[in-house]
C-alpha positions in Angstrom: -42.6 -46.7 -0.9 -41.5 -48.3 -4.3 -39.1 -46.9 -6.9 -41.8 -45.4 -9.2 -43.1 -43.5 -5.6 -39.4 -41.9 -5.0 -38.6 -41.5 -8.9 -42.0 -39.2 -8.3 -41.3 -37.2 -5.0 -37.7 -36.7 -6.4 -39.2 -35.0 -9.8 -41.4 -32.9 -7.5 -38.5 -31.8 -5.7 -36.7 -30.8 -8.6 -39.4 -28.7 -9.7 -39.8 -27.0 -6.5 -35.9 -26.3 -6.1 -36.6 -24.8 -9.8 -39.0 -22.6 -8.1 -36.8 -21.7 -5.3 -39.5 -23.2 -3.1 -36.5 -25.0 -0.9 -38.3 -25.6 1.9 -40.7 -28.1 0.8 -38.4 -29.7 -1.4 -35.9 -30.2 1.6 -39.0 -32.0 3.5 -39.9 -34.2 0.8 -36.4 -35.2 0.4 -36.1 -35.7 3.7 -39.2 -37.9 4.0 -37.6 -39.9 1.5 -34.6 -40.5 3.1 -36.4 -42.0 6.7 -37.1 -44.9 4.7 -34.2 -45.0 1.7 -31.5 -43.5 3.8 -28.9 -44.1 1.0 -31.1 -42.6 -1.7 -28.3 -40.9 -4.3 -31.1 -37.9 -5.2 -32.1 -37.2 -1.8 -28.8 -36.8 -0.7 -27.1 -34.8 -3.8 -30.1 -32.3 -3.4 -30.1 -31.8 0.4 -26.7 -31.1 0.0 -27.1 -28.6 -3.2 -30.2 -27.5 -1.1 -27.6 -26.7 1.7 -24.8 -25.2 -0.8 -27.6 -22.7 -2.0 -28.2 -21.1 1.8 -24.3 -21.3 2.3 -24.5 -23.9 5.1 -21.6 -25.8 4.1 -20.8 -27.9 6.6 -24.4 -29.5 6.1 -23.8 -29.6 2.5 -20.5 -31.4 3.1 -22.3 -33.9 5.3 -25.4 -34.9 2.4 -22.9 -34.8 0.0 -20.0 -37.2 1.5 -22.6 -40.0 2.4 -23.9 -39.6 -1.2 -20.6 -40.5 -1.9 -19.9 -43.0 0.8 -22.5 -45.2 -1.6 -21.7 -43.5 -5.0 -18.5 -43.0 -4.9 -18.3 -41.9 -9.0 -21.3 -39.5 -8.5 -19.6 -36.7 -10.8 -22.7 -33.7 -9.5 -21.6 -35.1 -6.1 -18.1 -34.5 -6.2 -18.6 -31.1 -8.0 -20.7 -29.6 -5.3 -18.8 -30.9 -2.9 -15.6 -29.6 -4.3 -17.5 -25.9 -4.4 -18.5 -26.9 -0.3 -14.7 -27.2 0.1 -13.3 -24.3 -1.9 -16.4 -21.9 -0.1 -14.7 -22.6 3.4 -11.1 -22.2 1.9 -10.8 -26.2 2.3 -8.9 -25.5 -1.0 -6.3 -29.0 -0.8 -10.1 -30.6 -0.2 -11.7 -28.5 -2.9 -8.8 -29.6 -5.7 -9.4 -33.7 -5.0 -13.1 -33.3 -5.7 -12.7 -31.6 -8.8 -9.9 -33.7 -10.4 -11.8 -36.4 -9.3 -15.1 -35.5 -11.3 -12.5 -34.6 -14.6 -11.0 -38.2 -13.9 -15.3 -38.8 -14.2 -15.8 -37.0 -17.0 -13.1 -35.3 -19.1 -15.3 -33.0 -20.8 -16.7 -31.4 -17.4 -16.1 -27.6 -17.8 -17.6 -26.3 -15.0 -15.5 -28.6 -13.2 -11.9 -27.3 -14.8 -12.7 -24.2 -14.5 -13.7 -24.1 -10.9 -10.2 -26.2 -10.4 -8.8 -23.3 -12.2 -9.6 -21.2 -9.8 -9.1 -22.9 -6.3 -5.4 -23.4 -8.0 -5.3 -19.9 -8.2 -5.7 -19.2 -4.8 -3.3 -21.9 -4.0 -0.5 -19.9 -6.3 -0.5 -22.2 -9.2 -0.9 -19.9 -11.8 0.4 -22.0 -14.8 -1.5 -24.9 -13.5 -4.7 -22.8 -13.2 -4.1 -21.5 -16.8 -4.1 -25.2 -18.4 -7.3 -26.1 -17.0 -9.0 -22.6 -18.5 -7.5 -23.2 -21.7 -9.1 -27.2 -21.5 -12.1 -25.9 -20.7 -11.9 -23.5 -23.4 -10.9 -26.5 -25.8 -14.1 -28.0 -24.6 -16.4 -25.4 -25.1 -14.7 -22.2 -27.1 -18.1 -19.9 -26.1 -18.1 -20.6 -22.4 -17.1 -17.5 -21.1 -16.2 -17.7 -17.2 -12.9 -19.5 -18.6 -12.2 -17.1 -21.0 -12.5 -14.6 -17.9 -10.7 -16.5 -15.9 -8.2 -16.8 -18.2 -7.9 -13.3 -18.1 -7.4 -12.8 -14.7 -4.5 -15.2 -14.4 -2.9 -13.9 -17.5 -3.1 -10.5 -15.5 -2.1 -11.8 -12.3 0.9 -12.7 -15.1 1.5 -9.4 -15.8 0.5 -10.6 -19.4 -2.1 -7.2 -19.7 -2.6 -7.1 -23.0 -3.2 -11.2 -23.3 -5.7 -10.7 -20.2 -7.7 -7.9 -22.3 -7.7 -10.3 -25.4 -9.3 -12.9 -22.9 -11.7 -10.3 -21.6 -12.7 -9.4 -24.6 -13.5 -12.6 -26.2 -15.6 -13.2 -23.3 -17.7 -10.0 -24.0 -18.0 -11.0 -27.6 -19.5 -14.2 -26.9 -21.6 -12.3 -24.5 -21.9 -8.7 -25.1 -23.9 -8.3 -21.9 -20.8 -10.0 -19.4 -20.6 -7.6 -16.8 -17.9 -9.3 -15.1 -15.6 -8.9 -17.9 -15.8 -5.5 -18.6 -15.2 -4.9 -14.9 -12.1 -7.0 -15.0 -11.0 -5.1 -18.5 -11.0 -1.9 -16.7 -9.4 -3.1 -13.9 -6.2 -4.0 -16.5 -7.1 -0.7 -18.0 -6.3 1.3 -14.9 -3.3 -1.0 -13.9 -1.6 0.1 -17.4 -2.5 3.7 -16.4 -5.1 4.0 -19.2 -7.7 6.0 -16.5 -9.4 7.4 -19.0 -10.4 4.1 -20.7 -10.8 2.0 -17.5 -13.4 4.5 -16.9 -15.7 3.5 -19.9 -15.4 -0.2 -19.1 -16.5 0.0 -15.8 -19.3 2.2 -16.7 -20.2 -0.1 -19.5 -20.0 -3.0 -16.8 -22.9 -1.0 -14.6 -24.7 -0.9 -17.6 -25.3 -4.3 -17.8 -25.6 -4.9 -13.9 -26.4 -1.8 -12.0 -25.6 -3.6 -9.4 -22.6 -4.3 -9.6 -20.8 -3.0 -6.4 -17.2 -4.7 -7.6 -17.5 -2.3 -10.8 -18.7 0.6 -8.4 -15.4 0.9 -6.3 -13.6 0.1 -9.3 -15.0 3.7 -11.1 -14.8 5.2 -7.7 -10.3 4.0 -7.7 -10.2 5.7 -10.9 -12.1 8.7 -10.6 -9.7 9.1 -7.4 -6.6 9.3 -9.7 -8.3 11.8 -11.8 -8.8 13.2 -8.3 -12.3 14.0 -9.3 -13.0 13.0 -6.0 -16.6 14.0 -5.3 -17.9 12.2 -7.7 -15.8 8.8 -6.7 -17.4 9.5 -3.3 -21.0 9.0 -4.5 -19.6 5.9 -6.3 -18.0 4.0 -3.0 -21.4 4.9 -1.1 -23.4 3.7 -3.6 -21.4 0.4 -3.7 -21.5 -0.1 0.2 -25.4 0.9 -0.2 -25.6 -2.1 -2.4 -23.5 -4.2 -0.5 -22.5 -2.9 3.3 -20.0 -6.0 3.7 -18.1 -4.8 1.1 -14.9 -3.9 2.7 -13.2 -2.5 -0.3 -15.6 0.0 -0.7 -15.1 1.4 3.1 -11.3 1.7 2.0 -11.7 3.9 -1.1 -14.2 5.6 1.0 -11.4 6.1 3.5 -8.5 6.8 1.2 -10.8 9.4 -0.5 -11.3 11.2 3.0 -7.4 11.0 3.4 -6.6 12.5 0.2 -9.1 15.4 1.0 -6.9 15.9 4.4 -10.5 14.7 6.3 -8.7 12.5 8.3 -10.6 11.5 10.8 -13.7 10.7 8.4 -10.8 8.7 6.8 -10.0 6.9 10.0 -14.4 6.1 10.6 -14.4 4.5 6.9 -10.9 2.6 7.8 -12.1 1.4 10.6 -15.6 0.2 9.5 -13.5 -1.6 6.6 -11.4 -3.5 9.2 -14.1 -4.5 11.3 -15.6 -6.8 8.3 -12.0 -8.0 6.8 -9.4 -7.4 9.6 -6.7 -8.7 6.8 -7.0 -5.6 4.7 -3.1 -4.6 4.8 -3.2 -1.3 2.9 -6.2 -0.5 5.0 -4.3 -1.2 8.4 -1.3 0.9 6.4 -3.7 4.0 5.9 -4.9 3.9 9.2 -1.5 4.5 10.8 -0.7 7.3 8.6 -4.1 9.4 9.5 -3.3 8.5 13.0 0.2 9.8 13.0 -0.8 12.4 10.7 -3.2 13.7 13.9 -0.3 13.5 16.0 -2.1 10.1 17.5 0.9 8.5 18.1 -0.5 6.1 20.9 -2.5 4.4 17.8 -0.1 5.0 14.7 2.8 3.9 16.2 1.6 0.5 16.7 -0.7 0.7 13.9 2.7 1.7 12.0 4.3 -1.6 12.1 2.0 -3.1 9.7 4.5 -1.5 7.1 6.1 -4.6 7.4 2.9 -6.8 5.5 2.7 -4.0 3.1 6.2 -4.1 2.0 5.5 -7.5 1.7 2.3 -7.1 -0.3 4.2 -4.9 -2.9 6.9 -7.4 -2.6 9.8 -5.1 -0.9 12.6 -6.2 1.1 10.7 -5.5 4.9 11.9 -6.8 8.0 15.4 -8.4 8.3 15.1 -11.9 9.7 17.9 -12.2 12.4 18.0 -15.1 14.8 17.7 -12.9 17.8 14.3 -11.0 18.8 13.1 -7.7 17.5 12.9 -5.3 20.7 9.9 -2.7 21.4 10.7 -1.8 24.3 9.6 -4.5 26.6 12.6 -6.4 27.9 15.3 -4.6 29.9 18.3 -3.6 27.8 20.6 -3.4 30.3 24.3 -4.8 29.8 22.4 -6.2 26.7 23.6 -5.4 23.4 20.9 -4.4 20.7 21.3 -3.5 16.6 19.4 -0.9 15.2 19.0 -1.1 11.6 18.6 1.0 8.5 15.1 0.8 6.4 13.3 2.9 4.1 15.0 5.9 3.3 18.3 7.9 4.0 15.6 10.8 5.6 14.3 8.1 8.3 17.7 7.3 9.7 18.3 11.1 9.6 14.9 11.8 11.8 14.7 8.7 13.9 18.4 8.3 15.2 17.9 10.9 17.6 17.0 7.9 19.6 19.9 6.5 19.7 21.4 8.2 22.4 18.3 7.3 24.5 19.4 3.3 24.3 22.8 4.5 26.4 20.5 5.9 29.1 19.6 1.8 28.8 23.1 0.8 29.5 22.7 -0.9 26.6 25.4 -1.3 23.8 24.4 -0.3 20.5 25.4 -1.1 17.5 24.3 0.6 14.1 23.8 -1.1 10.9 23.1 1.8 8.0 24.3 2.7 4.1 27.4 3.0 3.6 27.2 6.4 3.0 26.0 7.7 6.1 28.5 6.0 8.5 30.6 9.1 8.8 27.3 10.8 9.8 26.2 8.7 11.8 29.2 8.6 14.0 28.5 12.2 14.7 26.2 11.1 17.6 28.7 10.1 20.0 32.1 7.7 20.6 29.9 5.1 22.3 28.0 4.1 18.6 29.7 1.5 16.8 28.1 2.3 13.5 28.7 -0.4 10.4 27.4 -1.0 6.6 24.4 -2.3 6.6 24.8 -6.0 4.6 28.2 -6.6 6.1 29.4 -8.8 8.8 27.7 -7.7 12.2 29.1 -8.1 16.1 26.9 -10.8 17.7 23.6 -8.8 19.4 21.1 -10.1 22.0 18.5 -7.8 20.2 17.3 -5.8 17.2 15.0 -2.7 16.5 14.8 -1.1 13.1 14.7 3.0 13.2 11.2 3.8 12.4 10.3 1.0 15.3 11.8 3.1 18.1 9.5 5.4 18.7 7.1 2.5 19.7 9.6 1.2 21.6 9.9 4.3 23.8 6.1 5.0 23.8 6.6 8.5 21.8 4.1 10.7 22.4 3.9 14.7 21.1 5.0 15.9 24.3 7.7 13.5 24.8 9.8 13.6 21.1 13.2 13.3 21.6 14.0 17.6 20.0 17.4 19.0 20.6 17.9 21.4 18.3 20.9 20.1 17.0 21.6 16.6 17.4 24.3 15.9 14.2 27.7 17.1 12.9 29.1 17.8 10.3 33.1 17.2 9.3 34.8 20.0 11.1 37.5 19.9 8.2 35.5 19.2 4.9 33.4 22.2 6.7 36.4 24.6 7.1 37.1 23.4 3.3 34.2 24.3 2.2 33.9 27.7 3.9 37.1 28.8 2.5 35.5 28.1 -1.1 32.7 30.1 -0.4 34.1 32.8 0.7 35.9 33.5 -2.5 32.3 33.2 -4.1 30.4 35.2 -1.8 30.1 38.6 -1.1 29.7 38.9 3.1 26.9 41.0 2.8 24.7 37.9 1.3 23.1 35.6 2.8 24.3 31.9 2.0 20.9 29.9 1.2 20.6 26.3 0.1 18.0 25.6 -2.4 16.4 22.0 -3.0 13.2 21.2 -4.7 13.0 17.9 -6.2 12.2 15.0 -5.0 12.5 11.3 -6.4 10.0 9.5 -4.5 8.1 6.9 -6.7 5.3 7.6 -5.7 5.1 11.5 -4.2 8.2 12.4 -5.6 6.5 15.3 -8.4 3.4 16.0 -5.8 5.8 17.3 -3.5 8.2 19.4 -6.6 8.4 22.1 -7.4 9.6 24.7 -10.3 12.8 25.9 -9.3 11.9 29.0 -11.4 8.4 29.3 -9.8 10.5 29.2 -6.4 12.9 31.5 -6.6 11.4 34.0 -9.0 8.8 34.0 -5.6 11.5 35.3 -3.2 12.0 39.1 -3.7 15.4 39.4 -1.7 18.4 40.4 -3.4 20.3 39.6 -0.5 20.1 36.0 -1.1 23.7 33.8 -2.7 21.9 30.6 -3.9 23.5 27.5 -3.4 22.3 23.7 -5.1 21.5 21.1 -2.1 19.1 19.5 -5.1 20.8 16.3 -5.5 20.9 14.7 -9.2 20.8 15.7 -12.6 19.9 19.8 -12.0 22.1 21.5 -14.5 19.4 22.0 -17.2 17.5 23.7 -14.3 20.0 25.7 -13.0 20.7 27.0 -16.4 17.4 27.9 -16.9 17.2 29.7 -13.6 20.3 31.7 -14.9 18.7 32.8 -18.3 15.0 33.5 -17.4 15.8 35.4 -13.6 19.4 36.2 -14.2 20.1 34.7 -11.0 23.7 32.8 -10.1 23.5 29.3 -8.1 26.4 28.4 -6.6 27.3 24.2 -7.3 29.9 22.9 -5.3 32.0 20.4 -6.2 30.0 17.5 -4.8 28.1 14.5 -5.6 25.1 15.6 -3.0 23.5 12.1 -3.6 26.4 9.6 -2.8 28.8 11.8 -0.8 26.2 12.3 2.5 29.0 14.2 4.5 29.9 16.2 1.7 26.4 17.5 2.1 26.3 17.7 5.3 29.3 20.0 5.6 27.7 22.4 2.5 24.3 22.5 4.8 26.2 23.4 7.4 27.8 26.5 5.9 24.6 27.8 4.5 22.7 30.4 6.8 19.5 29.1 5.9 18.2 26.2 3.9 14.9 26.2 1.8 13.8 23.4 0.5 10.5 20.6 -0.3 10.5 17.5 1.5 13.4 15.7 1.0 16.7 14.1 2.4 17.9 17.7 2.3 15.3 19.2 4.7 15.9 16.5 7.7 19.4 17.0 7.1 19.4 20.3 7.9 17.1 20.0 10.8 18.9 18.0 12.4 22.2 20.3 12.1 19.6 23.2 13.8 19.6 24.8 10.6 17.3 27.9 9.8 15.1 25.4 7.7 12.0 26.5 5.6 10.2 24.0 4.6 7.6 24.1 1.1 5.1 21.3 2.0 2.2 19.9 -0.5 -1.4 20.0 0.6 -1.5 16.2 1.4 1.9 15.7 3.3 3.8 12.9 5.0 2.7 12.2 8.2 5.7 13.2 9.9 4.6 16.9 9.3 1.5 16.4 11.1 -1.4 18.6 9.7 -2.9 22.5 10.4 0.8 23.4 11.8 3.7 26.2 11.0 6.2 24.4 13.2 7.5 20.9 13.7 8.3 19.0 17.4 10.9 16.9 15.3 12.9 20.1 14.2 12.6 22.9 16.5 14.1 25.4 13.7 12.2 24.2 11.0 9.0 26.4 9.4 6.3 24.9 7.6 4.5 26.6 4.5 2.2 24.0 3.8 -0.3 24.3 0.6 -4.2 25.2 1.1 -5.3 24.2 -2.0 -3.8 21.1 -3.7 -1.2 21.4 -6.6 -1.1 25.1 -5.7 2.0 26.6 -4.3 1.3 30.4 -4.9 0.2 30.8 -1.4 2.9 29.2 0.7 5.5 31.0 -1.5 3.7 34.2 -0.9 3.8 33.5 2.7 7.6 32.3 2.5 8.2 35.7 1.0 6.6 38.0 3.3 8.4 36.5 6.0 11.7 36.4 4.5 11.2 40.1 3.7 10.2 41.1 7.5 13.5 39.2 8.0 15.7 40.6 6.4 
């Protein structure tokens, strides 16, 4: 076959790859290559033939011999740069591309795609340059300016990264992509209500568009409008059923709703197409120990430590000795237990401590400075010290919320005495003495608390402090402040619109932990949301009354009055989300039978 012969077939081919008629082109190529086996055509387009049906390592093979003979083949290097970066090959990926730019300086496509395998190797700066050459080269092509954008959010540069996104959608008024990724900057900033038009406007131009379905879905979801982000996220996994995201918005939908095991389905089909999915894997062990499924949760629990990660949080201490769950005999062994999350956890989960002595273990505890004294209410044995200070040498370490995988917690087998810490015998006598002056002994000493500063659930699980206590009819009742921080406005207010005295001892109830401890311990009951305060005085065996919201922590379980962490705790839990007139209500009536 002679040049003019080949220069012929490899037209045809072209045309019929044009046509998406692959097949045939592939065979004529082919046919080519039995008797030019180093043909440069043949081989670029069996490998960009290969690249199109995602068979990479075939591509990779066509397109390095094209190169073993061409070596400055610029489309060669390209589309094997894209073969690389497809199977994550990304150190592969970056030499072809700088190599065609070496080629041909004014390569775009070529930039911008080493723009983006850059970004996935964290070079973010580096990444940026070659969007902004690009850009340089061509000021209309819009995938850099989009690109652009999404480094400059990755930045936290938001406003920069909507500039980008919107240059892109002036060039191209019809760029789906970018109004996606505008919304998606939108809803970071907390601008719901504007997220939601760019994401619509993104489906407008590309129905399709499963990314930009989810992405309406997340933000109908914190407008918790969520029956219509429902049809959104199964619409987007009709579209595309390998969409993972979508099975996770699905899910945290379904958890929001308190339908947890529909939650736990959509989890789980999520997981099963991207095992990696960490706040996936996170969900899941809260709907599992939300159903009291502790045999799943608790294992499923210790992906906390990737999330904290993720949301870059100080996670799990590094130590030089191993972390214990429970497998290896603790006997004459010494093992550190270790403070994380909050001062609440320590309070619920070191009622295992005593468990470790059953062990013959020696154990050493490592927590806030501030609970130390409390802590060393457990028993002699404990040698309790501030966490970040210099430790005893230890064979082994566990942090709290880790022990009760460690000692295969089920329901039925929670660690429950009804009082398992003390308070300071003489800041208690103290404070007794003070109150007595105060109070007449015909009232009933009650501690109030009903804030909470959690980031993220903090005013979900507030409440009014008017709203509560102009809800409790008793006039038997002395109020006293457990509600740590600044309350004074509130209490004030409490004073002028009910008429109602709350007692504030002198105490700084945030810092001063057995301060705290000794005031719970002189009150007769203890009402509060959840909070330090109400785990506290659970675990003094307190009469504790506990206002929970309609979606709850986990620890409180769900479709239950009582708690198997705090046998004289009560639960009124809220039916209807946001709403607290019923559990008050209920609160009431029994306080009344009572009293």
């Amino acid at each position: 076959m002679d040049q003019d012969g080949i220069s012929s077939l490899i037209k045809k081919s072209f045309n019929l790859i044009q046509q998406e008629r692959f097949f045939e082109a592939k065979e004529i190529l082919q046919h080519i290559l039995e008797t030019h086996p180093t043909n440069l055509d043949s081989l670029h387009l069996l490998g960009a033939i290969a690249l199109h049906f995602k068979h990479y390592e075939e591509a990779v093979a066509f397109l390095k011999k094209a190169l073993t003979f061409y070596p400055n083949h610029v489309s060669s290097l390209f589309n094997l740069g894209i073969a690389f970066q497809e199977q994550k090959l990304f150190k592969e990926s970056v030499l072809c591309y700088q190599n065609a730019i070496l080629l041909n300086s004014n390569h775009k496509e070529a930039l911008t795609n080493l723009g983006n395998v850059l970004k996935e190797l964290g070079e973010l700066e580096q990444a940026l340059n070659c969007y902004n050459k690009a850009i340089e080269i061509d000021s209309c092509f819009v995938e850099a300016w989009n690109n652009k954008g999404n480094i400059l959010k990755e930045l936290g540069r938001n406003e920069d990264a909507i500039n980008c996104y919107s240059q892109a959608i002036l060039i191209k008024p019809s760029y789906s992509v970018a109004y996606n990724n505008r919304g998606i900057v939108f809803r970071q900033i907390n601008s719901i209500e504007l997220s939601l038009i760019e994401f619509k406007s993104a489906l407008k131009y590309k129905n399709d568009n499963f990314e930009a379905l989810c992405n309406l879905g997340n933000s109908l979801k914190d407008l918790e409008r969520y029956e219509e982000a429902i049809s959104y996220f199964i619409k987007a996994i009709a579209i595309n059923p390998s969409y993972s995201l979508a099975f996770h918005g699905l899910g945290h939908i379904y958890q929001l709703q308190g339908k947890y095991e529909q939650a736990i389905e959509q989890f789980k089909k999520g997981l099963v197409i991207n095992g990696d999915m960490v706040e996936t894997q996170w969900n899941l062990s809260l709907c599992y120990l939300t159903c009291g499924n502790f045999k799943d949760g608790w294992l499923a629990y210790e992906s906390r430590w990737r999330m904290m990660k993720l949301n870059n949080i100080q996670g799990l201490m590094e130590f030089n000795k191993p972390l214990w769950l429970g497998k290896e005999s603790l006997k004459n062994k010494t093992i550190l237990i270790w403070e994380e999350q909050g001062i609440g956890d320590v309070i619920q989960f070191c009622r295992y401590l005593p468990l470790l002595f059953k062990q013959e273990a020696r154990v050493i505890v490592a927590v806030s400075k501030k609970l130390v004294g409390l802590i060393r209410s457990l028993g002699d044995c404990l040698e309790v010290c501030e966490l970040g200070g210099n430790l005893p040498e230890f064979d082994y370490h566990c942090p709290f919320l880790s022990l009760p995988l460690a000692f295969e917690t089920s329901l039925e087998t929670i660690p429950n005495p009804s009082k398992y810490l003390f308070s300071n015998r003489s800041r208690s006598e103290s404070l007794n003495k003070e109150l007595i002056k105060l109070i007449s002994k015909k009232k009933k000493k009650v501690g109030i608390s009903w804030k909470s500063k959690a980031e993220k659930t903090g005013k979900n699980r507030s409440i009014n402090i008017n709203k509560l206590l102009g809800s409790l009819s008793s006039k038997n009742f002395q109020y006293i402040n457990l509600q740590y921080g600044e309350v004074g406005e509130d209490i004030e207010e409490v004073k002028k619109d009910l008429g109602l005295h709350i007692i504030q001892a002198p105490i700084d109830l945030y810092e001063d932990v057995d301060g705290l401890t000794s005031l719970i311990d002189q009150c007769d009951m203890i009402i509060s949301i959840d909070n330090t305060t109400v785990h506290l005085a659970g675990a003094l065996g307190k009469d504790t009354r506990l206002l929970l919201p309609f979606n709850a922590d986990w620890r409180w379980l769900t479709n239950r009055t009582d708690s198997p962490w705090y046998p004289t705790l009560k639960i009124y839990r809220q039916d209807i989300n946001s709403n607290w007139t019923e559990p008050l209500l209920r609160l009431n009536t029994d306080l009344q039978i009572e009293d």
